[in-house]
N, C-alpha and C positions, 0 to 999 in steps of 0.2 A: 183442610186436608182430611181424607180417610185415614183411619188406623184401625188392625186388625185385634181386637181386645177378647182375653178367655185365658185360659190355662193352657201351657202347651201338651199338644197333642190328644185335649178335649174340645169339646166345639167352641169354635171362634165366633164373634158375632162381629157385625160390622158396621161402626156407628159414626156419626158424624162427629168429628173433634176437631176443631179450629185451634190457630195458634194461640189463644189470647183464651182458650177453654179449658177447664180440667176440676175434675172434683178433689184434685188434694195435689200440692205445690211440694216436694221434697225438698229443701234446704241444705245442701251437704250431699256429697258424692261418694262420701268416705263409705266403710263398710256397713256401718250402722244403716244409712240412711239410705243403700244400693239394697239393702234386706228388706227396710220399711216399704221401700217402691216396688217390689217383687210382693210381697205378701197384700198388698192392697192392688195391684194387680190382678195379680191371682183370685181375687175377691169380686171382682168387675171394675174397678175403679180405674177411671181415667186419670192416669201420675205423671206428673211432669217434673223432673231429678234439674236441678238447680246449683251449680258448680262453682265456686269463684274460681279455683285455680286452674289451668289450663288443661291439664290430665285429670279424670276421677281420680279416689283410692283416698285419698288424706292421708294416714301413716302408713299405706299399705302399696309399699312404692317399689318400685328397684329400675335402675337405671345403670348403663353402660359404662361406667367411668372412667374406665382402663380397657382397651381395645381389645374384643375376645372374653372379657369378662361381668357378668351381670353381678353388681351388689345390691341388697338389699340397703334400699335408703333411712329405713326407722324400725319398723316391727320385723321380726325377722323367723321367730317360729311358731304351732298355732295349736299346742294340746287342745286347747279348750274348744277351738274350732271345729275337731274333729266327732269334738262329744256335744255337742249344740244342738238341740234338738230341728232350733230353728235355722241353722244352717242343714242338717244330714235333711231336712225337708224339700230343700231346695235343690237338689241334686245337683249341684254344681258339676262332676264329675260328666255327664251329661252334656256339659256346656264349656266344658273346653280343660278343666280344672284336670292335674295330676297331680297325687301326693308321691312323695320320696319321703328316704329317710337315711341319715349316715350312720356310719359302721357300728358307732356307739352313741350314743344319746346324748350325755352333759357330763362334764368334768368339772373339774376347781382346781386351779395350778396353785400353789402357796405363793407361789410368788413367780419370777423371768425365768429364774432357772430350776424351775420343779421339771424333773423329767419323768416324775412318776406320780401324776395329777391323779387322784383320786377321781374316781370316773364311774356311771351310774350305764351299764348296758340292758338290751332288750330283754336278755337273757337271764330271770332273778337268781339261776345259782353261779351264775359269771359276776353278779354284781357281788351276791353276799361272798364269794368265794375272796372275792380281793379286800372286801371289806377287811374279812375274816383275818386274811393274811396282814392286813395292819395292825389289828389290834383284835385281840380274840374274844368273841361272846358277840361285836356288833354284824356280826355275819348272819347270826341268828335273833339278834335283837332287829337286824331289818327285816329279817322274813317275816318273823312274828306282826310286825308294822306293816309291812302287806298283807298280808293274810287278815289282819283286818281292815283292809283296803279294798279289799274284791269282797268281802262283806255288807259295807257300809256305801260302798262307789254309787251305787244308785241312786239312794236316799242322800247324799252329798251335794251329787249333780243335779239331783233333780229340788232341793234347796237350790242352789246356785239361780238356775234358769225358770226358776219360779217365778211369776209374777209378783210383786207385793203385796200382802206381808206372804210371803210362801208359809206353805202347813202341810202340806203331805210330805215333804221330805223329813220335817222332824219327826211325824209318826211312823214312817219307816223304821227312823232310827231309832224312835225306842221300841218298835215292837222287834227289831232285829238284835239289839241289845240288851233291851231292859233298862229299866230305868235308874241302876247305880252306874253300870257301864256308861251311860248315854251321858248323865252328869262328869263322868271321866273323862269322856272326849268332848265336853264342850271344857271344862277347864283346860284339857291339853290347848285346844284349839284359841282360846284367850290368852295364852302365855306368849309374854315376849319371848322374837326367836332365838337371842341369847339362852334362854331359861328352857325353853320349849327341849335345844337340841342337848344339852348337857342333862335333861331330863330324859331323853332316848336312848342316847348313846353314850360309852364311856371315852372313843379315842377323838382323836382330832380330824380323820380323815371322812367319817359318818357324817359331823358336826359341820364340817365346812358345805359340803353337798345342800343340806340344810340351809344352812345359812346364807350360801351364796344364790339359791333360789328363792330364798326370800326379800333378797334384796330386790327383787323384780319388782315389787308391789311398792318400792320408795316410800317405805313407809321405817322409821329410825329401828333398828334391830329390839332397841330396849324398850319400844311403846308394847303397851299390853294391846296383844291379835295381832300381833307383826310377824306372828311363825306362822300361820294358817297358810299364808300364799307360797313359802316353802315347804311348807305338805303336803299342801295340793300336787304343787309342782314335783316335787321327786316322785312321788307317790303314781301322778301321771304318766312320770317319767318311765318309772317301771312297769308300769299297766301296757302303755302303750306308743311309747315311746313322742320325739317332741316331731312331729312331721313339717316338710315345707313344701311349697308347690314348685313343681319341676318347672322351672326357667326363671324363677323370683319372684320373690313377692308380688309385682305387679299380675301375675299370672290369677292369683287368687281375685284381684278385682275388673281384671277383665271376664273372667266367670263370673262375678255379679251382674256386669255391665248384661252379661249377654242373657244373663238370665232373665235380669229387668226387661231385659227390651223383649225379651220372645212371650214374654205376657202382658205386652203393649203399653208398658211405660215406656216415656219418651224422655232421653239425659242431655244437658246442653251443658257442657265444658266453658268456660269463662264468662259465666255468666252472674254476676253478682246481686244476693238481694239489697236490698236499701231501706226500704222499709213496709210495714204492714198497715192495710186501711181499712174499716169499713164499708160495704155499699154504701151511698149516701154521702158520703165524706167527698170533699174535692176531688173529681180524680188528678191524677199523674200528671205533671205537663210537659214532660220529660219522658222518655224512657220506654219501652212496650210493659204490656199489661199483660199480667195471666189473671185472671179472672178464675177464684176455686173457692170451695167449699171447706176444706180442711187444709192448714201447714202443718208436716214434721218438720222440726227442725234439729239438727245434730248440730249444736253451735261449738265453736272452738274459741272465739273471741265476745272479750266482755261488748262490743261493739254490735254484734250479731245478737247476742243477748240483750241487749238493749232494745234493738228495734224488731222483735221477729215473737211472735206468740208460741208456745210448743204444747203441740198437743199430740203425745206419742203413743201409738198404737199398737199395741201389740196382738189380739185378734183383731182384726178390721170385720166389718159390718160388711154386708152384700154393698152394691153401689148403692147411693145415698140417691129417694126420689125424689125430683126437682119439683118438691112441692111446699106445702104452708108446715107439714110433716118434718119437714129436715130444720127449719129456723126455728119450731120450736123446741127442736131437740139441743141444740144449741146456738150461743147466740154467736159463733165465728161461722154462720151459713153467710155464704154469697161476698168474700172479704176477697178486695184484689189488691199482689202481690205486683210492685214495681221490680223491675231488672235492668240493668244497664249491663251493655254489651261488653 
């Protein structure tokens, strides 16, 4: 079959692609591996997205439950999303994506019957103000904690979504600090978040906020670097509140879907890998064949890990030439991928 391959709304080119052809197999439909088939897309590459479960998204689900009402099935809001270099690249908004946002951001009930849950708004003198009113001085110990927040936010995030080992984000940080400052927030940032929040603030209503966004990262309160993902998070929280996509979660991976596909990746839902072979090797006797050059894979299970090579890409190359060029570049040229229906 034809498919129309190029960037959208750059020149399209129009190339021969058979079912059984593609220069790089996607493993995983979830959001990782809906981002990996849009950017090697976007590069020229013929991508074929490879699904076991019946619907793409993997945790990025929402479904009907209750008549009239959409809940999110697993992941549910997406700071980080909104700051990803490699997402705001893809313009998802473009493609069907709408962000919202509720009244206030995040709260922490102490318990069933708190009616006065400490609560983190868009607004930072609504936040430090209630802070304020629980316990006096962490109204201004939070601002002071934003204030270097929108200082350092760059050099953070751009740490974060760095390739590995990232390095410009730490020289950010120290040319923006200095280098005794810079040694202070990496020990803040190493401290359990027990230690972390009793180190910020004096009441209990600051402390929970903290704490209870760091419980996000499932990682034990008291392991040393278990506050870091409740910094981020409040800190986020305050920047720029926690956004979701208007009509549920699933809304955000049909804007992948649809992105992949308008840069001529191709997604097949219930389609399972099995395993990976070299050219030469028996083929398949069983099953259809894609026939590629490169696999990503986003595995979830040790079972997928077992049988599936990963080779993740984060710049992709222009397309790969079908020459003696591409196998000696590496030695997974020309490896076809079994699929059963």
């Amino acid at each position: 079959m034809h498919a129309t391959l190029g960037r959208p709304g750059g020149t399209a080119r129009r190339a021969e692609v058979t079912r059984d052809n593609a220069d790089a197999v996607v493993i995983g439909a979830g959001h990782n591996g809906l981002v990996a088939a849009a950017m090697l897309a976007d590069a020229g590459w013929d991508v074929v997205v490879l699904e076991a479960q019946p619907e793409p998204g993997g945790a990025v689900k929402s479904a009907e439950l209750f008549p009239g009402f959409v809940s999110d099935l697993y992941s549910a809001f997406y700071p980080l999303s909104v700051a990803s270099p490699a997402l705001r690249a893809l313009s998802l908004e473009d493609h069907g994506l709408r962000w919202t946002h509720a009244p206030a951001v995040v709260g922490h009930a102490r318990s069933a019957q708190d009616d006065d849950a400490p609560v983190i708004y868009r607004e930072i003198d609504r936040t430090a103000a209630d802070l304020g009113r629980r316990d006096p001085g962490d109204g201004d110990r939070w601002r002071a904690l934003f204030d270097q927040w929108l200082q350092i936010k760059d050099a953070v995030l751009s740490t974060l979504f760095s390739p590995f080992p990232p390095v410009r984000g730490p020289l950010q940080l120290l040319r923006r600090l200095g280098t005794t400052d810079a040694l202070r927030l990496a020990h803040l940032l190493l401290l359990p978040a027990g230690v972390m929040a009793e180190q910020l603030f004096d009441g209990d209503a600051a402390r929970l906020l903290l704490l209870g966004n760091a419980m996000h990262a499932d990682v034990p309160l008291d392991a040393p670097g278990s506050g870091v993902m409740g910094y981020l998070l409040i800190m986020m929280a305050q920047d720029g509140g926690f956004p979701v996509p208007v009509g549920g979660a699933g809304q955000l991976t049909a804007a992948l879907v649809n992105r992949a596909r308008s840069a001529g990746a191709r997604t097949s839902a219930g389609k399972r890998s099995t395993r990976s072979t070299f050219a030469g090797d028996a083929p398949s006797q069983s099953g259809p064949s894609v026939e590629r050059r490169y696999v990503y894979a986003a595995p979830s299970s040790p079972t997928r890990r077992r049988h599936v090579c990963i080779a993740t890409c984060f710049r992709p190359t222009p397309r790969p030439k079908r020459s003696s060029d591409c196998r000696r570049t590496s030695r997974r040229a020309d490896r076809r991928e079994r699929v059963e229906p």
